[in-house]
C-alpha positions, 0 to 999 in steps of 0.5 A: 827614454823611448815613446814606448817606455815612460818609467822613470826607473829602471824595474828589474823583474822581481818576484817577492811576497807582499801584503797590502791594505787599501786605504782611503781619503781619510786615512781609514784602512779597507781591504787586506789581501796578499799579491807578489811584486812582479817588478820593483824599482826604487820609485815603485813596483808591479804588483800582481793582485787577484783583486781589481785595485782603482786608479788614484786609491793608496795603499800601504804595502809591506814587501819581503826583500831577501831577508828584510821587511820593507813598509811603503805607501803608494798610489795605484797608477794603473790596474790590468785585468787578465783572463787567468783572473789576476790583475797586474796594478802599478804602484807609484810609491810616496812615502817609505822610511829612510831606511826602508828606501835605503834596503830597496835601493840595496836591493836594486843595485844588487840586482844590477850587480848581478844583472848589468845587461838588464838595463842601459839606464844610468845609475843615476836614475837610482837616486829617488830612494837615498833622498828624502822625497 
């Protein structure tokens, strides 16, 4: 992996639908809003918000894949401002059900399928989804 790229996963460019909600130490649900995932991979997404997201909160997403709802819980890694007033927030995901990891990482095969010069990562980078962890 290069100085300049430190993602463990490969992340297609990627324009889906989504809804979130912030969600605190406790547990406690805060805010709900909308955003699209910009990229996504199998261990996480870019997500474009037009609310400001901070380092370490959780959140629990809800993306529309192609014809399939997906639920996941993720932690925001890094949040990006920009003058047009959107913010670009990695997510890092933690916790999804056994089948929602099995339709993200159907979805990102077919895009590599589809796409086989996106990327020269290995295929078995793209193993995190199909285990339990």
């Amino acid at each position: 992996m290069s100085n300049s790229e430190r993602r463990r996963y490969v992340r297609p460019e990627s324009l889906n639908l989504l809804d979130y909600i912030v969600v605190d130490e406790q547990g406690v649900q805060g805010d709900y809003s909308m955003g699209r995932t910009l990229n996504i991979s199998i261990g996480g997404i870019l997500m474009e918000t037009h609310i400001q997201l901070t380092a370490g909160q959780q959140v629990m997403i809800t993306i529309g894949l192609e014809d399939e709802l997906v639920d996941v819980m993720g932690r925001i890694i890094h949040s990006t401002g920009y003058h047009d007033g959107t913010f670009h927030n990695g997510i890092e995901f933690f916790h999804a059900s056994v089948e929602d990891r099995r339709i993200i990482n159907k979805y990102v095969e077919a895009f590599h399928a589809r796409f086989p010069d996106a990327t020269k990562k290995s295929a078995e980078q793209m193993t995190f989804l199909k285990s339990d962890g």
